[in-house]
C-alpha positions in Angstrom: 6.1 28.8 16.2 8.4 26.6 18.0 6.5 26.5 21.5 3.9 26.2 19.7 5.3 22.9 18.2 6.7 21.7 21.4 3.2 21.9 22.7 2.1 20.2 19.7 4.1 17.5 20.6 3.2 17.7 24.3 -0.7 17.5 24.2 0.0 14.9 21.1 1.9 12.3 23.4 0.2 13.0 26.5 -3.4 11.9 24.8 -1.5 8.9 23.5 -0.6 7.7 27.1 -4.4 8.7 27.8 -5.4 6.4 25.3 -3.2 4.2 26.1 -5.1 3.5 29.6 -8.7 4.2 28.3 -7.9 1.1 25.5 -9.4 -2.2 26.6 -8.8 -4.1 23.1 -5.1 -4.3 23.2 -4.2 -7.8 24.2 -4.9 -9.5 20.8 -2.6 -6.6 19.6 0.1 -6.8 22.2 -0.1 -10.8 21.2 0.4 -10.4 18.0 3.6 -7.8 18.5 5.4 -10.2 21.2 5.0 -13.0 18.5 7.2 -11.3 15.6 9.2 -9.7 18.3 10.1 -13.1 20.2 10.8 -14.2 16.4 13.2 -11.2 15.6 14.9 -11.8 18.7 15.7 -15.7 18.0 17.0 -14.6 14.8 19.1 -11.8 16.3 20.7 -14.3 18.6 20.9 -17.0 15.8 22.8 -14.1 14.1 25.1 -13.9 17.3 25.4 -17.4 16.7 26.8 -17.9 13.4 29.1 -14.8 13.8 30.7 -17.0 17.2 31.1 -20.0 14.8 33.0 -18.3 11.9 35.3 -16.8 14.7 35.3 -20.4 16.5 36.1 -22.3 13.2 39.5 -19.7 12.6 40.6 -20.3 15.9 40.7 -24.5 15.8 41.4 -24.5 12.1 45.7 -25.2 13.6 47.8 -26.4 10.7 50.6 -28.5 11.2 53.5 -28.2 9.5 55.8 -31.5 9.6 59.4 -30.5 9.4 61.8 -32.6 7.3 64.6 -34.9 9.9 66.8 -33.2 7.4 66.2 -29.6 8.1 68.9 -28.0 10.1 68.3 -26.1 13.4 69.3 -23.1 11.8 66.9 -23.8 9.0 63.9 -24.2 11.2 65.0 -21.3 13.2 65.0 -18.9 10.6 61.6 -20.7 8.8 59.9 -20.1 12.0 61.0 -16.8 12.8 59.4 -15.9 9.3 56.6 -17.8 9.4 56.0 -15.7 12.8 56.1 -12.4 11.1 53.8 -13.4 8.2 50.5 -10.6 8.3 48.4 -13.9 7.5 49.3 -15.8 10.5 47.5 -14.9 14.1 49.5 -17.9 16.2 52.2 -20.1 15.7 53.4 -22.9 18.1 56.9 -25.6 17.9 55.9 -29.3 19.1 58.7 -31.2 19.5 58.0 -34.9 18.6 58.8 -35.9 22.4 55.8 -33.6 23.1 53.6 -35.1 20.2 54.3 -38.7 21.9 53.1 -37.7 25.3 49.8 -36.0 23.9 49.8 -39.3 22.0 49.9 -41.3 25.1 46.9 -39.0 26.6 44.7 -39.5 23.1 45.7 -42.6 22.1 46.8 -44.5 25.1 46.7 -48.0 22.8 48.7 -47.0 20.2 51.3 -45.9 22.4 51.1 -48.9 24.5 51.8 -50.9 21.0 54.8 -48.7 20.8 56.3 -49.4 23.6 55.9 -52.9 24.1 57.8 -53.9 20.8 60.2 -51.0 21.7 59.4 -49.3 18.6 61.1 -46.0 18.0 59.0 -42.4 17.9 56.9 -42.1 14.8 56.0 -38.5 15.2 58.1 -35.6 13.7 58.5 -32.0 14.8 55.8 -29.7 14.0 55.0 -26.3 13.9 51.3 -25.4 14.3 49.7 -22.4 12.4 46.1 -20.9 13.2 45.7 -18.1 10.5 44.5 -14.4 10.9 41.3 -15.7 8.4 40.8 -19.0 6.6 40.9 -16.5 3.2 44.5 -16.5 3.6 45.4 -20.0 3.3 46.1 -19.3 -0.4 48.7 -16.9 0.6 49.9 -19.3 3.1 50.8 -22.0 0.6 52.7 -19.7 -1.9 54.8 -18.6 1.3 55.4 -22.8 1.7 56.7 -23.2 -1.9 59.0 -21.3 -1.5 62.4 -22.9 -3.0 64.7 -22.0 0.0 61.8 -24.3 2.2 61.8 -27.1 0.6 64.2 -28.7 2.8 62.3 -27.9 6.1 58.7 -28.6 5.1 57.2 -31.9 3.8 55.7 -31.8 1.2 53.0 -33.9 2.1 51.4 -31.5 4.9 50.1 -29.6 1.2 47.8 -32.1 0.6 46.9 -33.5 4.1 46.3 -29.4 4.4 44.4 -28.8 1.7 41.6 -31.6 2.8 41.1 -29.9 5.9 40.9 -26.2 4.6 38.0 -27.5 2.3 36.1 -29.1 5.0 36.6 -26.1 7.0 35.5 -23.8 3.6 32.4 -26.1 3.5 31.1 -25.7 6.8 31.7 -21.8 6.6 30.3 -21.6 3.3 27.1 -23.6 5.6 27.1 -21.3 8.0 27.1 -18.1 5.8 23.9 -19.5 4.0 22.2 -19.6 7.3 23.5 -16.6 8.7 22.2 -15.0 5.2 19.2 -16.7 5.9 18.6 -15.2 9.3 19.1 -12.2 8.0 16.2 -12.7 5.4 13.7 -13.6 8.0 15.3 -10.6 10.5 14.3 -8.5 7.3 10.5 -10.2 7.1 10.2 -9.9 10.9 11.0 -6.0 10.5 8.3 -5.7 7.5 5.6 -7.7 9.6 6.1 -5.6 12.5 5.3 -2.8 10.5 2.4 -4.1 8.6 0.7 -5.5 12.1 1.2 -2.0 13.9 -0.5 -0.2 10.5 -3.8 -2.4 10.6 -3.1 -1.8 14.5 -3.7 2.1 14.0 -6.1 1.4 11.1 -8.7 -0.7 13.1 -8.4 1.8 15.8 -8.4 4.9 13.9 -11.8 3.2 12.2 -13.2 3.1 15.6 -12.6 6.8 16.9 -13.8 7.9 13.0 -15.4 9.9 14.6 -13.4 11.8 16.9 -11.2 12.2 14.1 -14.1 14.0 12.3 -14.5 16.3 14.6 -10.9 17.3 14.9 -10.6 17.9 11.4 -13.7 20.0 11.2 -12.2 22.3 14.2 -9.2 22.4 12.2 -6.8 20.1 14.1 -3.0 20.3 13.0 -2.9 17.1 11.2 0.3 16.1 14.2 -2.1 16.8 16.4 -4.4 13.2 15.1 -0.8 11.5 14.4 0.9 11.5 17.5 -0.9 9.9 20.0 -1.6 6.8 17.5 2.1 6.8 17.2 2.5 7.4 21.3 -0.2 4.1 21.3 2.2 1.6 18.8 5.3 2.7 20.5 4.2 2.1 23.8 2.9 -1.2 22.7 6.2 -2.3 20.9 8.4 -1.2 23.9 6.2 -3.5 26.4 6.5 -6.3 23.5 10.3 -5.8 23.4 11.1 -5.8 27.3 8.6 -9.0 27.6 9.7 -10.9 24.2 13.4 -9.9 25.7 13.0 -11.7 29.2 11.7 -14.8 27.5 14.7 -15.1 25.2 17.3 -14.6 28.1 15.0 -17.2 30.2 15.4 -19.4 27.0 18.9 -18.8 27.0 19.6 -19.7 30.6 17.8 -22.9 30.2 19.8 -24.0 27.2 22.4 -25.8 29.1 20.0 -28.2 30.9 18.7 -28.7 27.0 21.9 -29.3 25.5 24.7 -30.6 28.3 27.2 -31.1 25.0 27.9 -27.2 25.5 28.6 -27.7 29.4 31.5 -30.4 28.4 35.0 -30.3 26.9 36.5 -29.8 23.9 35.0 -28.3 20.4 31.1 -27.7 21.8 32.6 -26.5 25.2 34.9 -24.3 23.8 31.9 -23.2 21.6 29.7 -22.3 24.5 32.1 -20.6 26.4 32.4 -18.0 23.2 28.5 -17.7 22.8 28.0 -17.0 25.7 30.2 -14.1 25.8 29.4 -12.8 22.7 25.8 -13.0 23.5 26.3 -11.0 27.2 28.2 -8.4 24.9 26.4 -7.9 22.1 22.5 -8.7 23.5 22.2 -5.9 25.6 23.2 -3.7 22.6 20.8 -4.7 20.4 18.1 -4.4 22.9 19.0 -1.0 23.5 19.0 -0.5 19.6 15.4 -1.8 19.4 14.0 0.7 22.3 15.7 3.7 20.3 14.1 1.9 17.0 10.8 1.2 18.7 9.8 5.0 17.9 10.8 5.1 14.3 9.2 2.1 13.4 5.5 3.0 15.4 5.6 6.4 13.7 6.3 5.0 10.6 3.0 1.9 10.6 1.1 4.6 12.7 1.2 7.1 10.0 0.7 4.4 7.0 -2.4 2.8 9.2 -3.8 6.5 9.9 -3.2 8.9 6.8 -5.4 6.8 4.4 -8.6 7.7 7.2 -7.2 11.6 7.2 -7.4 11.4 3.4 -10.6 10.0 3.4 -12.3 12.4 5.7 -10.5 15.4 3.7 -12.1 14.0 0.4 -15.9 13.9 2.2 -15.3 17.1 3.5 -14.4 18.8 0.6 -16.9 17.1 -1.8 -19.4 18.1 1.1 
């Protein structure tokens, strides 16, 4: 029984790649594939894509903590320390407010020119600069802050200035979960088309070799034996869709940089870029992989919804014959 299965399987696939060749009809098919497929793979990317800006938006969310004039050194020491240790916190960094004046004098060259030229004395404080481990954890941050034995290091007044910035950060992650949630929707869709175009795929061509099919059943053909080369047909189709619909995105993607020179600058958009495009080399090649392994699965299962309603029908005529 089981070589009998392998061959089964055998003759079943090898007809599939026969009528594979003999098929003439298969461009407006093959069309219609690379179309959802070139769509499924934007919205895999776009996935990529949102998943790089949540991990970009932790890592340039850095608060800064203003330390008091009051504080003693041993006071900050021991704050920091703490503050270092903290589960919630992923980096910490001391700027001195000699080092906040000469990053001053690179951003804001006017202002201090001003300073200098009425010899006006430093306006900037120490701070310490936190980047948490997840925005999530800024709560648990500002219980650690109001703290009674820190209330002579920290002012006050970074709460508030803090607070502003954590919710425009919130907003543009709650943003960018929507539209991840969205892509995932239309990645969903994409799969379900896919399906539905290879079943009328197998359908229409299981209409048109009716009679072949007739035949087999009459002989007594192992229903596999009908099913498999259908199935050998869609997945050959889908995996020539995903190779080409594959090359176009990574075409796309190396021409996105002439599109969009922002990326290919400094600061927020650089920075940006530079983590896309490493996420994308490391996680693209991974879900094209995961699509040839699918690519199977999902032919078998719109080849045997597009060809068991004809098998049914022939059983019913044959047995009311």
């Amino acid at each position: 029984m089981h070589q009998d299965t392998v061959l089964l399987w055998r003759r079943g696939i090898a007809r599939g790649f026969v009528t594979a060749r003999r098929e003439r009809r298969w461009l407006a098919a093959f069309g219609a594939l690379l179309g959802v497929l070139l769509v499924l793979q934007l919205e895999i990317f776009d996935l990529i894509k949102m998943q790089t800006i949540f991990s970009s938006l932790r890592e340039q969310t850095d608060l800064r903590l203003e330390i008091k004039t009051t504080a003693t050194d041993g006071e900050i020491q021991e704050f920091y320390a703490e503050l270092q240790h903290l589960p919630i916190v992923a980096n910490t960094s001391y700027i001195t407010k000699e080092q906040a004046l000469e990053s001053a004098r690179q951003d804001n060259p006017d202002l201090v020119a001003f300073l200098d030229q009425f010899g006006l004395e430093n306006p900037f404080a120490d701070t310490i600069g936190v980047t948490l481990s997840a925005l999530e954890d800024y709560d648990r941050l500002v219980t650690f802050l109001e703290e009674t034995r820190w209330h002579n290091v920290v002012d006050p007044a970074f709460l508030s200035n803090a607070t502003n910035q954590e919710r425009q950060v919130q907003e543009l992650l709650s943003v960018a979960r929507a539209e991840s949630m969205f892509s995932t929707v239309l990645l969903a869709l994409s799969l379900a088309a896919l399906i539905f175009i290879i079943t009328e795929l197998v359908r229409r061509r299981a209409r048109d070799r009716s009679d072949e099919i007739l035949i087999e059943e009459l002989v007594g053909t192992h229903p596999l034996s009908i099913f498999l080369p259908f199935a050998t047909e869609a997945t050959l189709l889908l995996w020539i869709s995903i190779v080409v619909s594959a090359s176009v995105l990574i075409i796309l993607l190396m021409l996105l940089p002439a599109f969009l020179p922002a990326f290919s600058s400094t600061g927020f958009l650089s920075a940006f870029g530079e983590n896309l495009s490493e996420n994308t080399k490391g996680s693209l090649p991974l879900f094209f992989l995961l699509e040839l392994l699918l690519a199977p699965l999902v032919a078998a299962a719109g080849a045997w919804w597009g060809i068991a309603p004809h098998i049914q029908s022939h059983t019913v005529s044959l047995h009311s014959a």
